[in-house]
N, CA, C and O atoms as CSV, one atom per row, in Angstrom:
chain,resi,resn,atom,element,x,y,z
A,1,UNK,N,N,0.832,-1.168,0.000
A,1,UNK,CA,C,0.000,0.000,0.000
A,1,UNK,C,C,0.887,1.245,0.000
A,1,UNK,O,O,1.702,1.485,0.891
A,2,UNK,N,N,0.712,1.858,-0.846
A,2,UNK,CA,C,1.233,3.800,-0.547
A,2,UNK,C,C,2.336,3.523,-1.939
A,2,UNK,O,O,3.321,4.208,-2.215
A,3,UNK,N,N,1.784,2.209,-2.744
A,3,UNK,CA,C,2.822,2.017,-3.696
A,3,UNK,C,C,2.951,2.864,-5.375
A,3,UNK,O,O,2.357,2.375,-6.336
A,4,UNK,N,N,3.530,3.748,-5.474
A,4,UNK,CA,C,3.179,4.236,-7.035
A,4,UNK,C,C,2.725,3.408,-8.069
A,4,UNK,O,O,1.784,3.733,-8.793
A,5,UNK,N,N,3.558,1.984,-8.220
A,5,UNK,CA,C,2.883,1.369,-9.421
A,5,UNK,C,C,3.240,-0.045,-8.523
A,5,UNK,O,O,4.004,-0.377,-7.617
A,6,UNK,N,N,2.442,-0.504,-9.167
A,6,UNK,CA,C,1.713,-2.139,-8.589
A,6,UNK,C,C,2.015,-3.273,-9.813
A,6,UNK,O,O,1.777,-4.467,-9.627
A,7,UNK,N,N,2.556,-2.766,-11.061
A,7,UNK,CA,C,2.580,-3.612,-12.131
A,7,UNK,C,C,2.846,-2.989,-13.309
A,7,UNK,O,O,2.146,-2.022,-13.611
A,8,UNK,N,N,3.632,-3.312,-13.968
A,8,UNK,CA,C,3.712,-3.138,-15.484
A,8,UNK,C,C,2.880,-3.938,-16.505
A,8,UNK,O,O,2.685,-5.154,-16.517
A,9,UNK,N,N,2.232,-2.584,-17.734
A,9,UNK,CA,C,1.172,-3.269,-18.829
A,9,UNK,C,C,2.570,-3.440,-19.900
A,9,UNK,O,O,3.638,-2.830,-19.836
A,10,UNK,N,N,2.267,-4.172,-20.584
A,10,UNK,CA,C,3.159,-3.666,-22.034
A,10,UNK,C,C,2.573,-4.176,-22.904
A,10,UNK,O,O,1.629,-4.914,-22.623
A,11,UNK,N,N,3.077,-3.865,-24.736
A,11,UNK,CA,C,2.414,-3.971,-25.754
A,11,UNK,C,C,3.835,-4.745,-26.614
A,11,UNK,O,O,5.002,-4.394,-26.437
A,12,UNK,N,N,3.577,-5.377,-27.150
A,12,UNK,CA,C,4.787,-5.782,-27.887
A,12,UNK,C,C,4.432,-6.516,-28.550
A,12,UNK,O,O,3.520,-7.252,-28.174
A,13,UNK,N,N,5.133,-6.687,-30.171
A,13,UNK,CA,C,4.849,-7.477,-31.196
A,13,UNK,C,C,5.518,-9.158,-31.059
A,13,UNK,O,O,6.615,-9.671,-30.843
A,14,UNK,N,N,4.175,-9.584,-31.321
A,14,UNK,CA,C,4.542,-11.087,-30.933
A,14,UNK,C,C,5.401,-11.798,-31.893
A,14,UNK,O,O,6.327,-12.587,-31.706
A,15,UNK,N,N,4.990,-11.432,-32.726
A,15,UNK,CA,C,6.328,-11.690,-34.184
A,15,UNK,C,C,7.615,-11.960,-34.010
A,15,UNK,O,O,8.324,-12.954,-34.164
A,16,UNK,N,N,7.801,-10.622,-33.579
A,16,UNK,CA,C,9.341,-9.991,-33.777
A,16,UNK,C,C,10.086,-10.035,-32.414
A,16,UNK,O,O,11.302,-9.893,-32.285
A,17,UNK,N,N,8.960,-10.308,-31.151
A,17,UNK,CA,C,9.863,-10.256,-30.064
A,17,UNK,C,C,10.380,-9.234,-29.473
A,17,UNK,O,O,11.263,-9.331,-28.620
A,18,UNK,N,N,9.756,-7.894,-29.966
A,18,UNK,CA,C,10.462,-6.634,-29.397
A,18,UNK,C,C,8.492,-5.934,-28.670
A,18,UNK,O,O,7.359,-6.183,-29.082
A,19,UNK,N,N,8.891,-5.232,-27.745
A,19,UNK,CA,C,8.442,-4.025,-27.116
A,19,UNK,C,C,7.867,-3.012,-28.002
A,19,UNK,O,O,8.530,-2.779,-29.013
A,20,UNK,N,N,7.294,-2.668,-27.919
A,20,UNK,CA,C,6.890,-1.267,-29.030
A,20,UNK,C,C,7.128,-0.371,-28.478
A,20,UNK,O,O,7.049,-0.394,-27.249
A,21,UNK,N,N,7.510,0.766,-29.145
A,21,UNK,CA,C,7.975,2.313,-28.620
A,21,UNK,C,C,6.498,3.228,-27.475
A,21,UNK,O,O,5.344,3.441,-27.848
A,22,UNK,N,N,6.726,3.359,-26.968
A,22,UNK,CA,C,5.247,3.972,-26.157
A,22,UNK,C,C,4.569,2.827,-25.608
A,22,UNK,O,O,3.668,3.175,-24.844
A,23,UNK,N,N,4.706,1.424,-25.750
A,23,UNK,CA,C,4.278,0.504,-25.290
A,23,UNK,C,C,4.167,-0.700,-23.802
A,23,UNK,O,O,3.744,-1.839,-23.605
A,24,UNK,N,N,4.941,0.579,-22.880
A,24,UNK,CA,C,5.095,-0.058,-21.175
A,24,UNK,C,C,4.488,0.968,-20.482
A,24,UNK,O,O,4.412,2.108,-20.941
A,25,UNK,N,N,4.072,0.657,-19.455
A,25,UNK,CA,C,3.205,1.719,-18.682
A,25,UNK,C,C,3.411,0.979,-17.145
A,25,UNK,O,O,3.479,-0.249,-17.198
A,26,UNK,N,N,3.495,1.471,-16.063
A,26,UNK,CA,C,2.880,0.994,-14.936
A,26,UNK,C,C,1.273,1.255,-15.077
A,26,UNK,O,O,0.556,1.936,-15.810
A,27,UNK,N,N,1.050,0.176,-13.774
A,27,UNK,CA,C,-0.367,0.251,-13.489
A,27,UNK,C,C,-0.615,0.621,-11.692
A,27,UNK,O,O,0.090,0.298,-10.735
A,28,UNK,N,N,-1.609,1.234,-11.729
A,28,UNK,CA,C,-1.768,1.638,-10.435
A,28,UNK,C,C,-2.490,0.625,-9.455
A,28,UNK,O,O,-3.606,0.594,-9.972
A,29,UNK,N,N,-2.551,-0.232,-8.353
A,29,UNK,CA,C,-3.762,-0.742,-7.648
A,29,UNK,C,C,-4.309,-1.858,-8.806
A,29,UNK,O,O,-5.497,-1.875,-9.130
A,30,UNK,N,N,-3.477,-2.633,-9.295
A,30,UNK,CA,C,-4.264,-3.727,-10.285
A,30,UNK,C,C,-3.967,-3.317,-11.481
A,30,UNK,O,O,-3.282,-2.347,-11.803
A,31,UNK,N,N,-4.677,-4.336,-12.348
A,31,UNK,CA,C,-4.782,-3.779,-13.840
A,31,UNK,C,C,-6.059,-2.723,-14.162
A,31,UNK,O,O,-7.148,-3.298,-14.195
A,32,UNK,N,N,-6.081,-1.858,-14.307
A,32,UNK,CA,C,-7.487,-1.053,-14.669
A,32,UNK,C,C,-7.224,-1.037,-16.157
A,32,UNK,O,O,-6.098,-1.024,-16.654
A,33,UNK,N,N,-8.608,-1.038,-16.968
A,33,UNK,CA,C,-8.597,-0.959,-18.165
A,33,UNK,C,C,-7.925,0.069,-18.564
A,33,UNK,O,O,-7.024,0.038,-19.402
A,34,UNK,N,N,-8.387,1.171,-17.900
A,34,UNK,CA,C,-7.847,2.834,-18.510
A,34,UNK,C,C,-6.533,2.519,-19.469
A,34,UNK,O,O,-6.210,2.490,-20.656
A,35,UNK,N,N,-5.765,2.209,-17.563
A,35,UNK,CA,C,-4.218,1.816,-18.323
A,35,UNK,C,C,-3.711,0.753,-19.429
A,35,UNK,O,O,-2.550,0.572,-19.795
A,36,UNK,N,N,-4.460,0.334,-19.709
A,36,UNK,CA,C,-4.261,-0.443,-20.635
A,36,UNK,C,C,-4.443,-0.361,-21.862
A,36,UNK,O,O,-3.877,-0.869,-22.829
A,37,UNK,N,N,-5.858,0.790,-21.661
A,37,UNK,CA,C,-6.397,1.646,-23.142
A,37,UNK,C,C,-5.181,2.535,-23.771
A,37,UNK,O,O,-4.787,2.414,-24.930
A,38,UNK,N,N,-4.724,3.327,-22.939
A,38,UNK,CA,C,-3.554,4.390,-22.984
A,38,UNK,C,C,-2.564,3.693,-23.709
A,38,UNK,O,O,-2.288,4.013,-24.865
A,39,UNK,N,N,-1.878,2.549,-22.980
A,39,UNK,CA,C,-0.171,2.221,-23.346
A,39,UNK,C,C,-0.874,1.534,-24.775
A,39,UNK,O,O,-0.291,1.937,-25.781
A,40,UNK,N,N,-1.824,0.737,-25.012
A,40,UNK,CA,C,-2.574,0.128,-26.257
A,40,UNK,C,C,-2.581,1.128,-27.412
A,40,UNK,O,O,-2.200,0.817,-28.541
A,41,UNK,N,N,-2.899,1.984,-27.180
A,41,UNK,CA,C,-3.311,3.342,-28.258
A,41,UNK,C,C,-2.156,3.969,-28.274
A,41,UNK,O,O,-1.951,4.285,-29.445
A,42,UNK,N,N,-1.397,4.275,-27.685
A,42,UNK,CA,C,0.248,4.948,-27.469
A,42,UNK,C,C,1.193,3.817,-28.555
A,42,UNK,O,O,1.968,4.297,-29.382
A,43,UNK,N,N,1.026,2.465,-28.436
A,43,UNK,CA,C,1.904,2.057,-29.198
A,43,UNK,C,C,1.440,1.733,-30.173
A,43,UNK,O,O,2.104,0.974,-30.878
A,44,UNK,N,N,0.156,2.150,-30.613
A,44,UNK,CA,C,-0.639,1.669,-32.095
A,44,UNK,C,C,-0.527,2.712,-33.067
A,44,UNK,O,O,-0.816,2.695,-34.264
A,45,UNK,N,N,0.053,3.844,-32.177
A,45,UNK,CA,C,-0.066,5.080,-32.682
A,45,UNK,C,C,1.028,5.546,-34.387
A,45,UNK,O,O,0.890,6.426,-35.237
A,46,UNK,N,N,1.892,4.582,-34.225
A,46,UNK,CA,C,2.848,4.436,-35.353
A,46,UNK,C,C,2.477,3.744,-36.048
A,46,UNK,O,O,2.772,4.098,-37.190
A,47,UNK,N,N,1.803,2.640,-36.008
A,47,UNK,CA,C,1.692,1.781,-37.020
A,47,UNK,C,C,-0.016,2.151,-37.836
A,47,UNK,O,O,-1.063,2.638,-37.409
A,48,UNK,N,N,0.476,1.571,-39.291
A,48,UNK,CA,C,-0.811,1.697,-40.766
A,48,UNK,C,C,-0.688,0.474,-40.681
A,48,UNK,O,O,0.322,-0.150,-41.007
A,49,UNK,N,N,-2.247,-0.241,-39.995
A,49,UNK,CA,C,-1.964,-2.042,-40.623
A,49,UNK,C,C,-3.417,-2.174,-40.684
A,49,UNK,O,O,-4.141,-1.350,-40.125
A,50,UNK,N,N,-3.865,-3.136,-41.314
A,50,UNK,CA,C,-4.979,-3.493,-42.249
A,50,UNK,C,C,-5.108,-4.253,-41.036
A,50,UNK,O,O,-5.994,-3.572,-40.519
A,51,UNK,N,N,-4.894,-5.097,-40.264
A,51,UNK,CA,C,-5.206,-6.341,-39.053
A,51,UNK,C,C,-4.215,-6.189,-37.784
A,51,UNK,O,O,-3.004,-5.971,-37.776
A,52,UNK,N,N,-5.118,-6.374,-36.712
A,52,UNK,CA,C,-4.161,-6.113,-35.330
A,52,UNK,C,C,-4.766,-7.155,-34.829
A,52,UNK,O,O,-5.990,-7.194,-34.958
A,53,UNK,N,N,-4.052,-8.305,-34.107
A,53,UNK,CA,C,-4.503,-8.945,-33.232
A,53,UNK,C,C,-4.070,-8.468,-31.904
A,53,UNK,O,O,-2.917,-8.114,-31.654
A,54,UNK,N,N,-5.009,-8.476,-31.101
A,54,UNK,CA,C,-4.466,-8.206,-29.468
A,54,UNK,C,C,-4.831,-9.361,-28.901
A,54,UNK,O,O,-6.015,-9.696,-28.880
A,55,UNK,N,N,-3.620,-10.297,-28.240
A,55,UNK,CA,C,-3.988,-11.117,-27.452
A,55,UNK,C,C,-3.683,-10.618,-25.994
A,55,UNK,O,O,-2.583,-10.152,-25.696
A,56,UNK,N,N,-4.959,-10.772,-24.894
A,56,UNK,CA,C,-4.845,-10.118,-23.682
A,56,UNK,C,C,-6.131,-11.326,-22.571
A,56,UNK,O,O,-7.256,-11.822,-22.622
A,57,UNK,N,N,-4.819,-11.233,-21.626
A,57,UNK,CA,C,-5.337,-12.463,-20.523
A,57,UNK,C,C,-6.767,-12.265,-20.319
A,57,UNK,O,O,-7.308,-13.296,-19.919
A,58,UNK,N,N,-7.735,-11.043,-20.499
A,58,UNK,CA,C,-9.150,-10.381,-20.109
A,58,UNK,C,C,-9.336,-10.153,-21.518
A,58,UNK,O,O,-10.042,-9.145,-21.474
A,59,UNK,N,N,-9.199,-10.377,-22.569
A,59,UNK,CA,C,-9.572,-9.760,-23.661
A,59,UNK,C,C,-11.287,-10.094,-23.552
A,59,UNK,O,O,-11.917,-9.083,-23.860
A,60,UNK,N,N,-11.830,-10.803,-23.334
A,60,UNK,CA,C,-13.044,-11.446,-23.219
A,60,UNK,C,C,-14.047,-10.037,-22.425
A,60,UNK,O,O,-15.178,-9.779,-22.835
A,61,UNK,N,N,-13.618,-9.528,-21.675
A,61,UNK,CA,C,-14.274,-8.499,-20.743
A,61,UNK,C,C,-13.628,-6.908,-21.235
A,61,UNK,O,O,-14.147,-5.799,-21.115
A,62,UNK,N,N,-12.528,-7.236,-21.723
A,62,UNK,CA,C,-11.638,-5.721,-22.167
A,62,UNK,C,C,-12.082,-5.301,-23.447
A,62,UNK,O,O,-12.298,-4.089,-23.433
A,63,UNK,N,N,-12.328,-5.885,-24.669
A,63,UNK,CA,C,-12.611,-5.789,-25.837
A,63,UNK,C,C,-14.348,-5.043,-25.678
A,63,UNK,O,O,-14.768,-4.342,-26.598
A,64,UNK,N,N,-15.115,-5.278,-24.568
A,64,UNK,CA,C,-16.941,-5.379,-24.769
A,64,UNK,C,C,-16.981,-3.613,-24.860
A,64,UNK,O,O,-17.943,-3.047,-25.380
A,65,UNK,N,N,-15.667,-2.759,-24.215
A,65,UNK,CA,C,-16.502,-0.939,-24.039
A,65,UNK,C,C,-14.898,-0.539,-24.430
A,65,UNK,O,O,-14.370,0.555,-24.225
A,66,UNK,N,N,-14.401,-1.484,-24.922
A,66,UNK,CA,C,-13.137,0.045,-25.548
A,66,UNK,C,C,-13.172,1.092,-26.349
A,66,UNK,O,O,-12.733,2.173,-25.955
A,67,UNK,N,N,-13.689,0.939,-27.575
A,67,UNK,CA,C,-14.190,1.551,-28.376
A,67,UNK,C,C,-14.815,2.748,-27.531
A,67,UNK,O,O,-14.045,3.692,-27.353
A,68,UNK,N,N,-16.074,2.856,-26.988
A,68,UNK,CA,C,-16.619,3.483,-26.141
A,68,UNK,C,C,-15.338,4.200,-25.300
A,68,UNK,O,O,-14.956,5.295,-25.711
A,69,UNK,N,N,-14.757,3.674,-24.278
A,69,UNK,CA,C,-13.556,4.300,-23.805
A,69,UNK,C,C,-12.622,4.755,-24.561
A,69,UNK,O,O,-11.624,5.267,-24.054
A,70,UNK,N,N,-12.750,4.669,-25.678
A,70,UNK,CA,C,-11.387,5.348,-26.530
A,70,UNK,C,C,-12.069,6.556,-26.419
A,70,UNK,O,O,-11.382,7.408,-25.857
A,71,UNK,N,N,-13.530,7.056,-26.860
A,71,UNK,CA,C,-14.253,7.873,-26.957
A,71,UNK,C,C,-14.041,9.266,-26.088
A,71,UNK,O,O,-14.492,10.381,-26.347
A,72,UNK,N,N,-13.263,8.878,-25.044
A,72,UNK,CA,C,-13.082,9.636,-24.301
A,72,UNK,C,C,-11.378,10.228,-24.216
A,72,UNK,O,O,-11.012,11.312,-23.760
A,73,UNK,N,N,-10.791,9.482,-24.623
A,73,UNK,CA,C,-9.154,10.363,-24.553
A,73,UNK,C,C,-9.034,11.025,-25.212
A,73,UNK,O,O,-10.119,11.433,-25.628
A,74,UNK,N,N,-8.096,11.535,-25.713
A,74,UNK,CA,C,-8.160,12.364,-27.067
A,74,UNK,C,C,-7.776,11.734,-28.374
A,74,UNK,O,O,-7.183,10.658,-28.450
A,75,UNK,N,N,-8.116,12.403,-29.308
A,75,UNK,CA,C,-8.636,12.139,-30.548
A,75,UNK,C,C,-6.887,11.920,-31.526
A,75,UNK,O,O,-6.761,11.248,-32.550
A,76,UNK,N,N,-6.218,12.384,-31.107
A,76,UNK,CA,C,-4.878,11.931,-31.745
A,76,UNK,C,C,-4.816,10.969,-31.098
A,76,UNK,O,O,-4.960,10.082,-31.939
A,77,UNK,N,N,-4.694,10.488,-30.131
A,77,UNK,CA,C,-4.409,8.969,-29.034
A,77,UNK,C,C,-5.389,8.058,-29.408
A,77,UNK,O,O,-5.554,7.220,-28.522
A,78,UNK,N,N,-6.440,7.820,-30.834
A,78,UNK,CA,C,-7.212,7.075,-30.953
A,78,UNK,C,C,-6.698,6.157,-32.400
A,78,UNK,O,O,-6.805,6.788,-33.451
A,79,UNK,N,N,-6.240,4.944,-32.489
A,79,UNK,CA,C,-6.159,4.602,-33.384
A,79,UNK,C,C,-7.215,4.503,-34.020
A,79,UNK,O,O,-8.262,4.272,-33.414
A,80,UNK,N,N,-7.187,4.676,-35.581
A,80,UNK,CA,C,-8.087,4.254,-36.665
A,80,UNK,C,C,-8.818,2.740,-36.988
A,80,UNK,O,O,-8.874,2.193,-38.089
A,81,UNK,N,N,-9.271,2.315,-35.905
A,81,UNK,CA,C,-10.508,1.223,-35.630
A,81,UNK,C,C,-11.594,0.485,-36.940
A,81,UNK,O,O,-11.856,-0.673,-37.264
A,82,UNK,N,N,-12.079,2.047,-37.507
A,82,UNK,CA,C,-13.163,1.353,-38.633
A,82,UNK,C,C,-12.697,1.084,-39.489
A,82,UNK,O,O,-13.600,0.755,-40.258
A,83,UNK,N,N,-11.367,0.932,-40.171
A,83,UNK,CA,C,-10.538,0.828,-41.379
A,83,UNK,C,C,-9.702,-0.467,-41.195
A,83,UNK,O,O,-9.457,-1.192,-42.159
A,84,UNK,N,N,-9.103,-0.849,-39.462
A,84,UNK,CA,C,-8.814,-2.044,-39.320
A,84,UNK,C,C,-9.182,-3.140,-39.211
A,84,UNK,O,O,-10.345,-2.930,-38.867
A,85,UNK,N,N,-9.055,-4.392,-39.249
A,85,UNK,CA,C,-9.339,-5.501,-38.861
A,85,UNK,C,C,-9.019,-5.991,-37.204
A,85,UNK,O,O,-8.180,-6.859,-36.965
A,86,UNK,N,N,-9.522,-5.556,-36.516
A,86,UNK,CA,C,-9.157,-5.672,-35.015
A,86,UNK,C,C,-9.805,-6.984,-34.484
A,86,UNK,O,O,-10.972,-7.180,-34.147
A,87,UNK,N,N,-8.428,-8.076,-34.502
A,87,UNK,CA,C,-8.833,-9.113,-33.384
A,87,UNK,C,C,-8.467,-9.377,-31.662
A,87,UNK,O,O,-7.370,-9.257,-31.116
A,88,UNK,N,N,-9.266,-9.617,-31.288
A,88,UNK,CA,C,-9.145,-10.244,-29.426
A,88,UNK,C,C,-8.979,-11.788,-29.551
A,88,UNK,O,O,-9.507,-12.642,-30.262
A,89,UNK,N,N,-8.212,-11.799,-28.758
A,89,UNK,CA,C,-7.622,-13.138,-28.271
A,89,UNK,C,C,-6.866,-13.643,-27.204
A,89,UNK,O,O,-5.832,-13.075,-26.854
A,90,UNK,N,N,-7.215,-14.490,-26.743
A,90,UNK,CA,C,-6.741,-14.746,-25.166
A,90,UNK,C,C,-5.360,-15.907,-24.887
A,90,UNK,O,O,-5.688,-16.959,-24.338
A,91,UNK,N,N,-4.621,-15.820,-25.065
A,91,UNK,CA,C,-2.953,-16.536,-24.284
A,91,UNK,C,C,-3.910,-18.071,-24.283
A,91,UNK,O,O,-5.022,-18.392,-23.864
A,92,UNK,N,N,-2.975,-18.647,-24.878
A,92,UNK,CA,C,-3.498,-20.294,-24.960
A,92,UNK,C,C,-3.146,-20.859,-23.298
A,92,UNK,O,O,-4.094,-21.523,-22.880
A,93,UNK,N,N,-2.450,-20.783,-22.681
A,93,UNK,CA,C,-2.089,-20.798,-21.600
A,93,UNK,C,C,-2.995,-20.190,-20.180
A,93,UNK,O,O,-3.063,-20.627,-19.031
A,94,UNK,N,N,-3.579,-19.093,-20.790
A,94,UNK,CA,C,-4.308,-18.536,-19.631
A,94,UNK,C,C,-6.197,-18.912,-20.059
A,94,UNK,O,O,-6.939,-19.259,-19.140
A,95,UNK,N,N,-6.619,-18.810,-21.180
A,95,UNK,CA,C,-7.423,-19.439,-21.794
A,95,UNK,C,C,-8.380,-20.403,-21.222
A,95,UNK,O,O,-9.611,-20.405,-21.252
A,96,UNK,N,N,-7.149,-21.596,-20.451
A,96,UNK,CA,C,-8.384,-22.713,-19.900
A,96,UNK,C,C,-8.816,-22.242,-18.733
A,96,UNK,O,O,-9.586,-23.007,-18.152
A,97,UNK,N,N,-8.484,-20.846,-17.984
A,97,UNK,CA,C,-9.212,-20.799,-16.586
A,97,UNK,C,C,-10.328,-20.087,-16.893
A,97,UNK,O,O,-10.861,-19.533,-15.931
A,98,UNK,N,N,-11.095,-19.869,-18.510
A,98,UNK,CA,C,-12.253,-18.961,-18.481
A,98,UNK,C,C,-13.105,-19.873,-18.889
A,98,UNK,O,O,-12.603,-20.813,-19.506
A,99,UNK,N,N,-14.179,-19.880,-18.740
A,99,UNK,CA,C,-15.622,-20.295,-19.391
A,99,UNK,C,C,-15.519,-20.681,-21.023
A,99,UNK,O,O,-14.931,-20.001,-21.864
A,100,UNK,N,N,-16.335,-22.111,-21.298
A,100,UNK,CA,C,-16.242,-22.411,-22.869
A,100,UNK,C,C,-16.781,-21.208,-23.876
A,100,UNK,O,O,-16.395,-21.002,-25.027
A,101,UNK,N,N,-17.683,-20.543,-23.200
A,101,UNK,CA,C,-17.922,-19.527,-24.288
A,101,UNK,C,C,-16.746,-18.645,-24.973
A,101,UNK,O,O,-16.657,-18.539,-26.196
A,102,UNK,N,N,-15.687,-17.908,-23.896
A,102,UNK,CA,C,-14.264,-16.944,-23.683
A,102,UNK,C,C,-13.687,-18.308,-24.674
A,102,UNK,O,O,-13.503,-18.078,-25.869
A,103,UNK,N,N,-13.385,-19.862,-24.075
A,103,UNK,CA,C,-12.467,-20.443,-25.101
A,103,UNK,C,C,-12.972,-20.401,-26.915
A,103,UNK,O,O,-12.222,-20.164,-27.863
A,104,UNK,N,N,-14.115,-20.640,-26.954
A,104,UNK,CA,C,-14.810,-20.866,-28.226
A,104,UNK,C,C,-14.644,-19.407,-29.068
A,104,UNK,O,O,-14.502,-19.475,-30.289
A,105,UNK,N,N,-14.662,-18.302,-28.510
A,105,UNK,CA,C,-14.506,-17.296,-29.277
A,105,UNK,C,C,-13.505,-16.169,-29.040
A,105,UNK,O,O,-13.665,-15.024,-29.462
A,106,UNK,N,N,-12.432,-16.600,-28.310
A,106,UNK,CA,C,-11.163,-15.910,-27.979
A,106,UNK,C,C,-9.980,-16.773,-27.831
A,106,UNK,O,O,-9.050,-16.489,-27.076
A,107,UNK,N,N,-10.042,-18.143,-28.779
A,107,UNK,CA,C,-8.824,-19.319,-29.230
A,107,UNK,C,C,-8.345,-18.662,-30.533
A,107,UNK,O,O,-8.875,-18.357,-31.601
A,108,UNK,N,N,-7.306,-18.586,-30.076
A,108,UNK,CA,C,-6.547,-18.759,-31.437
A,108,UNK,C,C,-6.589,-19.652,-32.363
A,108,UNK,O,O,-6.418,-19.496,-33.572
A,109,UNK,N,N,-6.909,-20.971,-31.548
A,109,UNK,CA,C,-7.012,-22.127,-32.778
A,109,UNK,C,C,-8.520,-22.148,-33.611
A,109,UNK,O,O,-8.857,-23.091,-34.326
A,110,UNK,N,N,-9.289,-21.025,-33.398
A,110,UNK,CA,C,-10.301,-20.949,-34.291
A,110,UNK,C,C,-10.420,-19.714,-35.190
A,110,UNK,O,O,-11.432,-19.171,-35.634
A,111,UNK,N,N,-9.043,-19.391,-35.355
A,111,UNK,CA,C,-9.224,-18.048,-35.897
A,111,UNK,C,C,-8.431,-18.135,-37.153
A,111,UNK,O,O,-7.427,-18.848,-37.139
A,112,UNK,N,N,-8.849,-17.320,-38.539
A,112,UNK,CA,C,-8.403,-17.240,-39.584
A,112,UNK,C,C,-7.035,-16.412,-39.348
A,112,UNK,O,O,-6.903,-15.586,-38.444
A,113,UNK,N,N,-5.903,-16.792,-40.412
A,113,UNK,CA,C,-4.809,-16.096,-40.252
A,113,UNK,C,C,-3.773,-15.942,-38.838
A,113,UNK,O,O,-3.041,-14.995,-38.553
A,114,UNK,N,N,-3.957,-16.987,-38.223
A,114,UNK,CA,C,-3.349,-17.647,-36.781
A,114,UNK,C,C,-2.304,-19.146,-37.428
A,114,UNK,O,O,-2.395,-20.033,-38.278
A,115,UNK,N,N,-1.593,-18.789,-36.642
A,115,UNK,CA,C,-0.352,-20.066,-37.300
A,115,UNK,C,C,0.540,-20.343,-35.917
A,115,UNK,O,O,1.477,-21.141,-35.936
């Protein structure tokens, strides 16, 4: 308690194995979405891509009001959403502790363009 940050978020390309620029943040008292919206949109902020997958341990509950919460930061800090292909997806590993519905539609192994 009385701690500045409680945890680090980060964003990093699963590909390549690197961190993205703007892409670490502490978190305050837990994970709160906020912070997660921020360092998310901070490191999306460079890239023009036709498809983003985000795989995230909550994607199942994080994905339902972002959009909506983007709504609210500012408008340069908003990546371009209706032009992308934006997928959610949940860590094969963390995956089996959610409900078959979260596995059935946040597996990677049911998703087009997953390898």
């Amino acid at each position: 308690m009385g701690l500045t940050a409680t945890g680090v978020g980060m964003i990093d390309c699963a590909r390549h194995d690197m961190k993205l620029p703007n892409g670490v943040g502490d978190l305050q008292k837990g994970e709160q979405y906020i912070n997660m919206d921020y360092i998310m949109c901070s490191a999306l902020l460079i890239f023009a891509m036709s498809m983003i997958n985000i795989s995230y341990d909550i994607a199942c509950q994080w994905h339902k009001r972002l959009w909506t919460w983007m709504e609210t930061m500012p408008e340069w800090l908003c990546p371009p959403h209706e032009s992308s292909l934006i997928q959610f997806f949940m860590p094969k590993f963390h995956i089996q502790a959610h409900v078959n519905k979260c596995r059935k539609n946040f597996s990677f192994n049911w998703s087009r363009y997953m390898g």
